[in-house]
mmCIF file of the N, C-alpha and C atoms, coordinates in Angstrom:
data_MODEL
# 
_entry.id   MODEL 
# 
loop_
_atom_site.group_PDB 
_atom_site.id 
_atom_site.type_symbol 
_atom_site.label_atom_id 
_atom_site.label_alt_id 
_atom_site.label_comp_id 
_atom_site.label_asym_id 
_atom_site.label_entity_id 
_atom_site.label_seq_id 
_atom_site.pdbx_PDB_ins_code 
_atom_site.Cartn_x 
_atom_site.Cartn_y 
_atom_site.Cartn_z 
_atom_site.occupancy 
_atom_site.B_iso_or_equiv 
_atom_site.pdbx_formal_charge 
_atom_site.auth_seq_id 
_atom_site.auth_comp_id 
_atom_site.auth_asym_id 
_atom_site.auth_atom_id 
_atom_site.pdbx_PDB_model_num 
ATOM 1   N N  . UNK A 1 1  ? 69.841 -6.066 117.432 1.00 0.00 ? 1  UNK A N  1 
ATOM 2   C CA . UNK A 1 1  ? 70.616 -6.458 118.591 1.00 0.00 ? 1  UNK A CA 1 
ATOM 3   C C  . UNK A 1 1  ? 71.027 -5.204 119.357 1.00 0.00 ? 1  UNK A C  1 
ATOM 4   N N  . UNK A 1 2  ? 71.055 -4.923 120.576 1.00 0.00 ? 2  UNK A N  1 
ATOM 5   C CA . UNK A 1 2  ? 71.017 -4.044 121.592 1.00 0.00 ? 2  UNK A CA 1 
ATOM 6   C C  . UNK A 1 2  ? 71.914 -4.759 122.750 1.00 0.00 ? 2  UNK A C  1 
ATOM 7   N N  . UNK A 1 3  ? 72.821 -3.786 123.220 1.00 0.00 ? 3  UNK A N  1 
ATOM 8   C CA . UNK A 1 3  ? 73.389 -4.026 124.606 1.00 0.00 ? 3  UNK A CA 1 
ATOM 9   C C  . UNK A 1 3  ? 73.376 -2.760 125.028 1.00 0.00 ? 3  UNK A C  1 
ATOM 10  N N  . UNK A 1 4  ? 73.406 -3.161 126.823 1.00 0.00 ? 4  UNK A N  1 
ATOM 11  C CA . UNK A 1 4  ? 73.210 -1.905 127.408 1.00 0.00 ? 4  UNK A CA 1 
ATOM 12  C C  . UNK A 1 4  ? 74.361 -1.473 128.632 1.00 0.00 ? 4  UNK A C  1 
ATOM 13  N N  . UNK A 1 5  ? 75.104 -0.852 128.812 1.00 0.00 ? 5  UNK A N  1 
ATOM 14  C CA . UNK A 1 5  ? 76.248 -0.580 129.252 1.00 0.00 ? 5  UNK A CA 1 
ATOM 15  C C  . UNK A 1 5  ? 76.075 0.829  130.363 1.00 0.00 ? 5  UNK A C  1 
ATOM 16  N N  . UNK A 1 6  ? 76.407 1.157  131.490 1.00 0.00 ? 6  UNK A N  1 
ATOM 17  C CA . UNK A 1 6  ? 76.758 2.494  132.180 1.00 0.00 ? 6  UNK A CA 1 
ATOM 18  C C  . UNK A 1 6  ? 77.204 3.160  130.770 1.00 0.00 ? 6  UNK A C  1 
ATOM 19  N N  . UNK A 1 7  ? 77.527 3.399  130.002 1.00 0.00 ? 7  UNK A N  1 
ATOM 20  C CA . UNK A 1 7  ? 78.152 4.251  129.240 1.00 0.00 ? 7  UNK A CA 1 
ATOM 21  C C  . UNK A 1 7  ? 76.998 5.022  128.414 1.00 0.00 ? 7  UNK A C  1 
ATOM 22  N N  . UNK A 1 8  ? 75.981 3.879  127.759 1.00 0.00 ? 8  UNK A N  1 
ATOM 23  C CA . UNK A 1 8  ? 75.396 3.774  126.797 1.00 0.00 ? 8  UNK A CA 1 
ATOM 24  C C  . UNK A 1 8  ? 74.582 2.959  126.165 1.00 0.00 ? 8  UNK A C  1 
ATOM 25  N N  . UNK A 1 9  ? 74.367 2.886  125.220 1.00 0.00 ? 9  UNK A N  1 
ATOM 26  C CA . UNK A 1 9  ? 73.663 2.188  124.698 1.00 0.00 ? 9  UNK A CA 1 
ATOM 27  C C  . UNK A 1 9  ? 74.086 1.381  123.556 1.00 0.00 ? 9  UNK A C  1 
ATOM 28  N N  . UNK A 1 10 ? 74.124 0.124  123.007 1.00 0.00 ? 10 UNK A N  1 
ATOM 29  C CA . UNK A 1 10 ? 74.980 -0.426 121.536 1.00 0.00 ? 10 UNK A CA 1 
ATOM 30  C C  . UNK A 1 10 ? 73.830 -0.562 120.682 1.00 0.00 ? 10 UNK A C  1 
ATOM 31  N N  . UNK A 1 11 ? 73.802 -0.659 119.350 1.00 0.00 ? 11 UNK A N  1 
ATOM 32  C CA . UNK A 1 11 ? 72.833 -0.670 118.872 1.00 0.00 ? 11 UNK A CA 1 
ATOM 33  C C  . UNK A 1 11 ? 73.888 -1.154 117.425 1.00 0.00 ? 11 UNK A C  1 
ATOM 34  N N  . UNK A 1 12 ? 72.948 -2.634 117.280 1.00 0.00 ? 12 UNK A N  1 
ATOM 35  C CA . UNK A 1 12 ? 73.520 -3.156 116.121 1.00 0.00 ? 12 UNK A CA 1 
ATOM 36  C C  . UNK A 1 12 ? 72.541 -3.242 114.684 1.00 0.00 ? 12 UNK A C  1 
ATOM 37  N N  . UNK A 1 13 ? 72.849 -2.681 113.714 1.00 0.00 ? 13 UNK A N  1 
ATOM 38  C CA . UNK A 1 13 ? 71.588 -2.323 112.665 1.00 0.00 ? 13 UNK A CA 1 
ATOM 39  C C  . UNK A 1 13 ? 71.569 -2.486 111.040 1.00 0.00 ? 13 UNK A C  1 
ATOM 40  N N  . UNK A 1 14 ? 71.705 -3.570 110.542 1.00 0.00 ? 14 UNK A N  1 
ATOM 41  C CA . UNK A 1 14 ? 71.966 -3.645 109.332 1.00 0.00 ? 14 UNK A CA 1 
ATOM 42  C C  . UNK A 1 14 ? 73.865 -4.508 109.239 1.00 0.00 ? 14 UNK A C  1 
ATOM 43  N N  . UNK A 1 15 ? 73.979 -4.849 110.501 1.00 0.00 ? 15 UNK A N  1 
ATOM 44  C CA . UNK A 1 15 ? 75.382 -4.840 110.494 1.00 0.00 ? 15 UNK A CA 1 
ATOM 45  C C  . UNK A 1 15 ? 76.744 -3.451 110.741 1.00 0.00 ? 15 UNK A C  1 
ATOM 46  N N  . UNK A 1 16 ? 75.828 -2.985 111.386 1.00 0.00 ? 16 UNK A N  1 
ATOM 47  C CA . UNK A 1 16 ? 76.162 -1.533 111.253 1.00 0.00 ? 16 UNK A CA 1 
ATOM 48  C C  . UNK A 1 16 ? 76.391 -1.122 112.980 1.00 0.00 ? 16 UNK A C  1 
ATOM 49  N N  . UNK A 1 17 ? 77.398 -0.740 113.971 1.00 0.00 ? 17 UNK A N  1 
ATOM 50  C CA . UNK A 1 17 ? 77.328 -0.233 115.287 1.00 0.00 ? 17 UNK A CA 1 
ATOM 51  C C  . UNK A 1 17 ? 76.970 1.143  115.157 1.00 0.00 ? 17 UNK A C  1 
ATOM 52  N N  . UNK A 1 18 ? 76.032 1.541  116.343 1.00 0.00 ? 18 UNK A N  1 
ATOM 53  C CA . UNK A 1 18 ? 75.725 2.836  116.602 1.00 0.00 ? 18 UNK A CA 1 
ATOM 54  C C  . UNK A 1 18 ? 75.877 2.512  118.236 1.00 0.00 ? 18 UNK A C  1 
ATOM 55  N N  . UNK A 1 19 ? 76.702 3.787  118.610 1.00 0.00 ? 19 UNK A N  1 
ATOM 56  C CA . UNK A 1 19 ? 76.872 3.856  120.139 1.00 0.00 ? 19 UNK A CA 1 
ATOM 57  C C  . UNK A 1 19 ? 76.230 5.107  120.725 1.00 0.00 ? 19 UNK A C  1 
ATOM 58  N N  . UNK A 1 20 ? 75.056 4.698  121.325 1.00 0.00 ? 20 UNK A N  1 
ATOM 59  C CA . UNK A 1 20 ? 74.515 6.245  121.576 1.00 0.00 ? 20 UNK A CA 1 
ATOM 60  C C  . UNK A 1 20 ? 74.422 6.414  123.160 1.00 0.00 ? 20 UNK A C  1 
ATOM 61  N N  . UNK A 1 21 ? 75.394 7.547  123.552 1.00 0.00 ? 21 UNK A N  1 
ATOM 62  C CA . UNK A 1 21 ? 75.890 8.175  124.750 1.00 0.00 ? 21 UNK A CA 1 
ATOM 63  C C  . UNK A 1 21 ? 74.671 8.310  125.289 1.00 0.00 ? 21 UNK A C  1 
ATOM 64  N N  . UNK A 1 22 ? 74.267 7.942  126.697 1.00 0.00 ? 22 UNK A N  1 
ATOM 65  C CA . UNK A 1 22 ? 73.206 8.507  127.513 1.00 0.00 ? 22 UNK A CA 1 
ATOM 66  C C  . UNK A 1 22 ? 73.514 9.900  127.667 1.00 0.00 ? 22 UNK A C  1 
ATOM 67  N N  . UNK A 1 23 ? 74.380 10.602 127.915 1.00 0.00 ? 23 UNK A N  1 
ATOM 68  C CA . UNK A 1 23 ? 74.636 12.034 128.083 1.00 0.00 ? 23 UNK A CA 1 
ATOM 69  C C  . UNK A 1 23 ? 73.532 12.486 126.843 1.00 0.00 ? 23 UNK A C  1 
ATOM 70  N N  . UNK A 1 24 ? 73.892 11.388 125.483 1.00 0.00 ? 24 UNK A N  1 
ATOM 71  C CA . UNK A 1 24 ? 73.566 12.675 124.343 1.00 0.00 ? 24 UNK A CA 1 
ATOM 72  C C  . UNK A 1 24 ? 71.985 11.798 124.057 1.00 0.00 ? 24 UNK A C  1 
ATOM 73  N N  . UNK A 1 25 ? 71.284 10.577 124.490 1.00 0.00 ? 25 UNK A N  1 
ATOM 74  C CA . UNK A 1 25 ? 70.034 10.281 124.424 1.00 0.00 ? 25 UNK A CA 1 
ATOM 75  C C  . UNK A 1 25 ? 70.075 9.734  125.463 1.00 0.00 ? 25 UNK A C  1 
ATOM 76  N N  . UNK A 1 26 ? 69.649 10.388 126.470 1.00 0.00 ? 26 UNK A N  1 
ATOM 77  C CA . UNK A 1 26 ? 68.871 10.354 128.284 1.00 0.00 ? 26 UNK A CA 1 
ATOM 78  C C  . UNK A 1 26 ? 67.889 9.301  128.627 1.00 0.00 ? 26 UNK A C  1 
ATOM 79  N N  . UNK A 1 27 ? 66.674 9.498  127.319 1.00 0.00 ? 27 UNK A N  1 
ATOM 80  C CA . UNK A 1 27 ? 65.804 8.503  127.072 1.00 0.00 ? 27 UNK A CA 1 
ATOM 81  C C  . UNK A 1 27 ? 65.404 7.166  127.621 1.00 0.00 ? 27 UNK A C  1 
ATOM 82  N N  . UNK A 1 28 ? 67.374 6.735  127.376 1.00 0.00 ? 28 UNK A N  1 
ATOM 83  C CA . UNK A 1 28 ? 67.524 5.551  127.878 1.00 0.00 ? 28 UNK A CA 1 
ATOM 84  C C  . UNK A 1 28 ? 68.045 4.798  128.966 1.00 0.00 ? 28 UNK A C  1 
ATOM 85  N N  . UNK A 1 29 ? 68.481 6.020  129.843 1.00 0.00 ? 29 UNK A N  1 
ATOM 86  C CA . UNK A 1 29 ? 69.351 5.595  131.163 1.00 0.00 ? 29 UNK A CA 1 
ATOM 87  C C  . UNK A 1 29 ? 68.537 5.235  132.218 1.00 0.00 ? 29 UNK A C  1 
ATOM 88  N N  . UNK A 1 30 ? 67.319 5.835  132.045 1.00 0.00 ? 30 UNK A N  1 
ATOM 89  C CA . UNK A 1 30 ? 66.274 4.566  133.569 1.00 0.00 ? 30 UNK A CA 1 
ATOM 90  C C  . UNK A 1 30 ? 65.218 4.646  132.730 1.00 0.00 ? 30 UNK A C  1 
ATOM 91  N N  . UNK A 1 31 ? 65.081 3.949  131.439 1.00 0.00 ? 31 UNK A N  1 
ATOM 92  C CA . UNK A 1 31 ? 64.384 2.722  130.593 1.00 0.00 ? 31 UNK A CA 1 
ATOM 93  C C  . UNK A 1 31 ? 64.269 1.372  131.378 1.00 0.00 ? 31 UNK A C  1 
ATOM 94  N N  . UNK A 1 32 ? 63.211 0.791  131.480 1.00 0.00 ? 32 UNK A N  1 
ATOM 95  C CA . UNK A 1 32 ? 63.611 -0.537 131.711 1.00 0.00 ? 32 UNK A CA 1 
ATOM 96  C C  . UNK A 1 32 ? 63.820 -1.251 130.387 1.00 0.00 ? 32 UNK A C  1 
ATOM 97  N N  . UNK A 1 33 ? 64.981 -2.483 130.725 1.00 0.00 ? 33 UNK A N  1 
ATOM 98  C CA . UNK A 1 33 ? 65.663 -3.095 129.798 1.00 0.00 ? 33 UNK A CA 1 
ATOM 99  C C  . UNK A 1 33 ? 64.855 -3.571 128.313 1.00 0.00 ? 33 UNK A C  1 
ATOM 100 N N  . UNK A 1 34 ? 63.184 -3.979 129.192 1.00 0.00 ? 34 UNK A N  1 
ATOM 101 C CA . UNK A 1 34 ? 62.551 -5.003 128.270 1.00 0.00 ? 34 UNK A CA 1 
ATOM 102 C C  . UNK A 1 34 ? 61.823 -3.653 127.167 1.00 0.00 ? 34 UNK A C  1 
ATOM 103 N N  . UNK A 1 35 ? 61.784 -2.565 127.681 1.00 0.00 ? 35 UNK A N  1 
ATOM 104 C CA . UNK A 1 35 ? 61.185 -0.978 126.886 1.00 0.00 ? 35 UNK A CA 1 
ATOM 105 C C  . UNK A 1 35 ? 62.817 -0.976 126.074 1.00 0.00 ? 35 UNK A C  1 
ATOM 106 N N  . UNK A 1 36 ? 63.787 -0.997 126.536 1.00 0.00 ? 36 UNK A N  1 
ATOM 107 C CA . UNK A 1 36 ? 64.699 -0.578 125.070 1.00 0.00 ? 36 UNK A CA 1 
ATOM 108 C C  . UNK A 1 36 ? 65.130 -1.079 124.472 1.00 0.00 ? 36 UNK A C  1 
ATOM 109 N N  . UNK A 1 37 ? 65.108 -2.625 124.712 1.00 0.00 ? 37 UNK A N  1 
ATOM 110 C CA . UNK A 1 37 ? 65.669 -4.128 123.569 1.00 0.00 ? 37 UNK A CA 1 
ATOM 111 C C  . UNK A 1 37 ? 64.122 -3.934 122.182 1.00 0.00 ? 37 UNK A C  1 
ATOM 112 N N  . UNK A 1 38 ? 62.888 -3.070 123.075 1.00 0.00 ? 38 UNK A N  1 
ATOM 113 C CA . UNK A 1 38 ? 61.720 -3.698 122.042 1.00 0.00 ? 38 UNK A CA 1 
ATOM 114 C C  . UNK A 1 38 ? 61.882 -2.295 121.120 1.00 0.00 ? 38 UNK A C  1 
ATOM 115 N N  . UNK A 1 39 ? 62.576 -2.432 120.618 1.00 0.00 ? 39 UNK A N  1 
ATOM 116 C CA . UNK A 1 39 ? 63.183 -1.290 118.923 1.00 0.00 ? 39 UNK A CA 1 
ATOM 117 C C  . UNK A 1 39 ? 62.897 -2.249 117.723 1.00 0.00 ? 39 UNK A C  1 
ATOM 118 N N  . UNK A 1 40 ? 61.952 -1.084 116.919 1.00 0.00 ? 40 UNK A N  1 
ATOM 119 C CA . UNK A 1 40 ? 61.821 -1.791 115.324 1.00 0.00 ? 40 UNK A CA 1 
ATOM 120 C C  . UNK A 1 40 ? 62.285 -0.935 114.833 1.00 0.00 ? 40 UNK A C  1 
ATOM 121 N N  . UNK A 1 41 ? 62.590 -1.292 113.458 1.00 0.00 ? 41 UNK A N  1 
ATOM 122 C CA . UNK A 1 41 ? 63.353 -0.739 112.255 1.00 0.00 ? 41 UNK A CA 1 
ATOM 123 C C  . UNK A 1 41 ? 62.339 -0.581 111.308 1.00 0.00 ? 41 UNK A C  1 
ATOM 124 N N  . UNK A 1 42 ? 61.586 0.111  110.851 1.00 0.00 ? 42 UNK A N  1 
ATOM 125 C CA . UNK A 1 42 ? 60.508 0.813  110.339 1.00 0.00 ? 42 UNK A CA 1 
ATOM 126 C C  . UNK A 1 42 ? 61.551 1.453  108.487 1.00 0.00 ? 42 UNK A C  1 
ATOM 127 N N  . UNK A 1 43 ? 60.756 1.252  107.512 1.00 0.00 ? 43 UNK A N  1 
ATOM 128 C CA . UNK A 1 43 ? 61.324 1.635  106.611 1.00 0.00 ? 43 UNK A CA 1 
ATOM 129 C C  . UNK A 1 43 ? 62.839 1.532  106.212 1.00 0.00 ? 43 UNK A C  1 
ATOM 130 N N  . UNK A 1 44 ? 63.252 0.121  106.855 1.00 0.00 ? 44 UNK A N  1 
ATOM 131 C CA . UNK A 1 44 ? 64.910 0.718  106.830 1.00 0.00 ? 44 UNK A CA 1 
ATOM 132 C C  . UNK A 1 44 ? 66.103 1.577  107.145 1.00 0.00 ? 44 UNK A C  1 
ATOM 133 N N  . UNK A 1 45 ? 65.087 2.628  107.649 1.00 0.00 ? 45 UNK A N  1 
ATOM 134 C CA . UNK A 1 45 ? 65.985 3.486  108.082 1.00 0.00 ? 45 UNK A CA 1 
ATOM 135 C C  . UNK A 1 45 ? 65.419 3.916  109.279 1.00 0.00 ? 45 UNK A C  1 
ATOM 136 N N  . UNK A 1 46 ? 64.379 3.890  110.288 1.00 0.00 ? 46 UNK A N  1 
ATOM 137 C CA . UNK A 1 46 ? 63.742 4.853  111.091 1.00 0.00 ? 46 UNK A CA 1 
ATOM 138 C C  . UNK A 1 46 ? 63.617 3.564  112.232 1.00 0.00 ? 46 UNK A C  1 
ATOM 139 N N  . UNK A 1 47 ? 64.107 3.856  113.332 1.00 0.00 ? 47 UNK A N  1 
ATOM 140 C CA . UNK A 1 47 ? 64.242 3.518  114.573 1.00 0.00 ? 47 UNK A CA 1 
ATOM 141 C C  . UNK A 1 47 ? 63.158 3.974  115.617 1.00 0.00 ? 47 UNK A C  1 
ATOM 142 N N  . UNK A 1 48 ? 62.341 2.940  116.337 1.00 0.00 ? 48 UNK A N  1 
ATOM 143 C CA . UNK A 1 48 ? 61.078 3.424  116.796 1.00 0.00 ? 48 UNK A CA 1 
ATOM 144 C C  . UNK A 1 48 ? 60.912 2.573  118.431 1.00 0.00 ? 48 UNK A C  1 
ATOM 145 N N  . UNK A 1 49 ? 61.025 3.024  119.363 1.00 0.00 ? 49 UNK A N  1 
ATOM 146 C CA . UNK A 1 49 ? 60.996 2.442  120.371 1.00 0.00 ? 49 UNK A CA 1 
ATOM 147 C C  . UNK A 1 49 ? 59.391 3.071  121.216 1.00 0.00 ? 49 UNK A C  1 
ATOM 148 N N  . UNK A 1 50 ? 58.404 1.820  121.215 1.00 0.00 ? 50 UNK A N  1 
ATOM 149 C CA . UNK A 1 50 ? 57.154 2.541  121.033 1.00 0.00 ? 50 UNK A CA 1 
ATOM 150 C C  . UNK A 1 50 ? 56.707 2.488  122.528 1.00 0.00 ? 50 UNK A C  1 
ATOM 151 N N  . UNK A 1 51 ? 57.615 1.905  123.295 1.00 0.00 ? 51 UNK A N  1 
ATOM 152 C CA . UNK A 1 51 ? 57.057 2.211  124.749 1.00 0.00 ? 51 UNK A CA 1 
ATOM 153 C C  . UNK A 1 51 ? 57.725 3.654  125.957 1.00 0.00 ? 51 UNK A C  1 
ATOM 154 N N  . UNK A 1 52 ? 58.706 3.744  124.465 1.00 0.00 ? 52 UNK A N  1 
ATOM 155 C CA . UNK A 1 52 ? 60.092 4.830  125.641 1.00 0.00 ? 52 UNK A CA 1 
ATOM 156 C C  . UNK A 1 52 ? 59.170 6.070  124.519 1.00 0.00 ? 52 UNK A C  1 
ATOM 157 N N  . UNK A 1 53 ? 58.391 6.171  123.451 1.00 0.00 ? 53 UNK A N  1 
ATOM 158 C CA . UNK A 1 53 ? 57.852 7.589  122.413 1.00 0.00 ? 53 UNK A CA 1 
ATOM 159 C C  . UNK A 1 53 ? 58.760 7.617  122.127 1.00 0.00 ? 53 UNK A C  1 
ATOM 160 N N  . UNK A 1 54 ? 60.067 7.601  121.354 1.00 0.00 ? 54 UNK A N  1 
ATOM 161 C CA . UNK A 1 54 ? 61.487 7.700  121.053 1.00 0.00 ? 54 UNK A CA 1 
ATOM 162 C C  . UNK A 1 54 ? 61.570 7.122  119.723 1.00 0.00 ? 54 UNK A C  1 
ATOM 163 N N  . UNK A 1 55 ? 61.829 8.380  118.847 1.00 0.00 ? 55 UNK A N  1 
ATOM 164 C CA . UNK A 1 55 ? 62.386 7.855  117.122 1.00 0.00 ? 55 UNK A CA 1 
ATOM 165 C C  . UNK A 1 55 ? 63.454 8.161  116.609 1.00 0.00 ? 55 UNK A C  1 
ATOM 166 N N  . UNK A 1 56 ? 64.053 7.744  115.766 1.00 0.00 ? 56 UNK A N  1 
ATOM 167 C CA . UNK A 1 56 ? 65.613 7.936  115.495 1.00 0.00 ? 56 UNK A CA 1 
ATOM 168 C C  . UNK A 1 56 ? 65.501 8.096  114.125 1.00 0.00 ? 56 UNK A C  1 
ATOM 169 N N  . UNK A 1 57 ? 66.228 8.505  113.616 1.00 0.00 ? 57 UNK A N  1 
ATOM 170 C CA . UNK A 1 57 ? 66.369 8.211  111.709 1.00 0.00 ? 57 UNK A CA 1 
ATOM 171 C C  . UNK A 1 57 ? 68.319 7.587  112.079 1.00 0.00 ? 57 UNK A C  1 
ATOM 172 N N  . UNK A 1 58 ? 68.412 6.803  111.145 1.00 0.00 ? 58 UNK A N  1 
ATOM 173 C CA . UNK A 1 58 ? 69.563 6.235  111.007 1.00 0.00 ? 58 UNK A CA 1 
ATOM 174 C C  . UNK A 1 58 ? 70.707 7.309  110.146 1.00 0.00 ? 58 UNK A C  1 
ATOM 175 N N  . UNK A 1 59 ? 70.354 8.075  109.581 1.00 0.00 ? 59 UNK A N  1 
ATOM 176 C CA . UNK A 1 59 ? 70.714 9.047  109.108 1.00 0.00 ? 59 UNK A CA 1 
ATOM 177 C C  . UNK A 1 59 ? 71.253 9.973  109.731 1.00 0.00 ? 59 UNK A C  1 
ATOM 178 N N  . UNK A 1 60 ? 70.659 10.466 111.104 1.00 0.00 ? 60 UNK A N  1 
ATOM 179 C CA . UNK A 1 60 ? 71.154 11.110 112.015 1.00 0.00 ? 60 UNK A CA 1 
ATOM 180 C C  . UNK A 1 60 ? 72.171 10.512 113.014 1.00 0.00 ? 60 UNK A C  1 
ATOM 181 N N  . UNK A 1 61 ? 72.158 9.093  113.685 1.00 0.00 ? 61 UNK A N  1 
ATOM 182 C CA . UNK A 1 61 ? 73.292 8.306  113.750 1.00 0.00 ? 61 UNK A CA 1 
ATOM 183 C C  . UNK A 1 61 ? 74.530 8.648  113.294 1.00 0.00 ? 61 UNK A C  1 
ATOM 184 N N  . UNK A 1 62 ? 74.274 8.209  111.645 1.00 0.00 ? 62 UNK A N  1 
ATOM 185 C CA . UNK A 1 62 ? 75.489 7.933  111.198 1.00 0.00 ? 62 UNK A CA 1 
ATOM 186 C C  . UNK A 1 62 ? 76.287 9.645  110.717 1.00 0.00 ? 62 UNK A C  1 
ATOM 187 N N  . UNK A 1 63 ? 75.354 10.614 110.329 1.00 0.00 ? 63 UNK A N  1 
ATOM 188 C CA . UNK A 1 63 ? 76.058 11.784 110.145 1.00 0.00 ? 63 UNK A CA 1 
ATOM 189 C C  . UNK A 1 63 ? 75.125 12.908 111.219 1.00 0.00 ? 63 UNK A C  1 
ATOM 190 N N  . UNK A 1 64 ? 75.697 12.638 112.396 1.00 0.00 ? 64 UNK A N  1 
ATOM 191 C CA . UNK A 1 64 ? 74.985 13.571 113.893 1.00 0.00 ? 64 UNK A CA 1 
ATOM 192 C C  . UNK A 1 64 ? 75.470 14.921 113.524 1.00 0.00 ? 64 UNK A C  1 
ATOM 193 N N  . UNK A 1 65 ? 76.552 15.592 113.047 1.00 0.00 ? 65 UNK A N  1 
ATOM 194 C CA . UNK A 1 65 ? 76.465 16.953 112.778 1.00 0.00 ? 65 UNK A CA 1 
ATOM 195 C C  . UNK A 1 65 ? 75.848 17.474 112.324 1.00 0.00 ? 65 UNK A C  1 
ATOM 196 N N  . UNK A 1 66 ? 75.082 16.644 111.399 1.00 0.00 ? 66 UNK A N  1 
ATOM 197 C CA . UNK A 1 66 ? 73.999 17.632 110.151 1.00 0.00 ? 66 UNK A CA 1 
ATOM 198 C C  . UNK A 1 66 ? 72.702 16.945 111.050 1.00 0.00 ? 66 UNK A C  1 
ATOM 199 N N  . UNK A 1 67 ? 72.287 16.380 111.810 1.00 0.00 ? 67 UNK A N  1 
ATOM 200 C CA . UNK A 1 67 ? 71.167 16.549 112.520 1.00 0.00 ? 67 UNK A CA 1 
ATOM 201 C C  . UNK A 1 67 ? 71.543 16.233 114.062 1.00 0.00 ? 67 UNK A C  1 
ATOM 202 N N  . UNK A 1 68 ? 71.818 18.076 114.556 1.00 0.00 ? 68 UNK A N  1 
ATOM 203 C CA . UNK A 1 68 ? 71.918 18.231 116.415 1.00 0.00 ? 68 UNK A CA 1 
ATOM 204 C C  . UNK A 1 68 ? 70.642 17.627 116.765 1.00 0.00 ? 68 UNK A C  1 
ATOM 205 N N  . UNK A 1 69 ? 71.103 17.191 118.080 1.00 0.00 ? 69 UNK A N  1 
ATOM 206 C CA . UNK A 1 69 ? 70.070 16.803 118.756 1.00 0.00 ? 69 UNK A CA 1 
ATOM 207 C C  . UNK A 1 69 ? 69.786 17.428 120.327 1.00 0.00 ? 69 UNK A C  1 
ATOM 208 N N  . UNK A 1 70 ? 68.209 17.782 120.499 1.00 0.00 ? 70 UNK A N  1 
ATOM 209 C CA . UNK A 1 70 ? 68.073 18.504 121.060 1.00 0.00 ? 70 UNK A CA 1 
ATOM 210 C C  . UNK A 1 70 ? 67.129 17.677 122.118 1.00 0.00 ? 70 UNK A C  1 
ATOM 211 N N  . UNK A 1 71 ? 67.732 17.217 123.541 1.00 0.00 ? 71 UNK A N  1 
ATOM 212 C CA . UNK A 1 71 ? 66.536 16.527 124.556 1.00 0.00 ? 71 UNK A CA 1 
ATOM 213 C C  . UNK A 1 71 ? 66.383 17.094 125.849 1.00 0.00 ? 71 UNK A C  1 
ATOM 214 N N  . UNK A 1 72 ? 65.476 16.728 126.025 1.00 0.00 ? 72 UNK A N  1 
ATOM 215 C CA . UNK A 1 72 ? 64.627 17.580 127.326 1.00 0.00 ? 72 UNK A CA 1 
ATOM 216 C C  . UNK A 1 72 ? 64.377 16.415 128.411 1.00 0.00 ? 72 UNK A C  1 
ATOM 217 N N  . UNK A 1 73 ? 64.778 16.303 129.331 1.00 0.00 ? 73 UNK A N  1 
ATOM 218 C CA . UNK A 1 73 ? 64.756 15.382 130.591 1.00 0.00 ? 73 UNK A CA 1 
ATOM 219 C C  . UNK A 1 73 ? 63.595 15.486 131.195 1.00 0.00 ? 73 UNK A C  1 
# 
């Protein structure tokens, strides 16, 4: 489950919220809607949005200090 907000992005995962700032993943701020609702969950943990090239580990989500993230516009 996915909502999409001026702010951001919601991302619901296991029962689990992840709020990921367009400031801090760009990726998704002129995505069209139907490219960032289509996210699979790959291994349980790995987030794969195959029309935006965009992968996530859930790991990095939930503890972002121990993996910075680094994007290029």
């Amino acid at each position: 489950m996915a909502n999409i907000s001026a702010e951001g992005l919601l991302l619901v995962v296991n029962g689990r919220d992840y709020h990921l700032p367009h400031e801090q993943f760009p990726w998704f701020r002129q995505a069209p809607v139907e490219h960032v609702f289509n996210v699979q969950l790959l291994h349980g943990h790995h987030l794969h949005w195959p029309e935006l090239d965009v992968d996530l580990e859930l790991d990095g989500l939930e503890e972002s200090e121990k993996y910075p993230l680094v994007a290029s516009h």
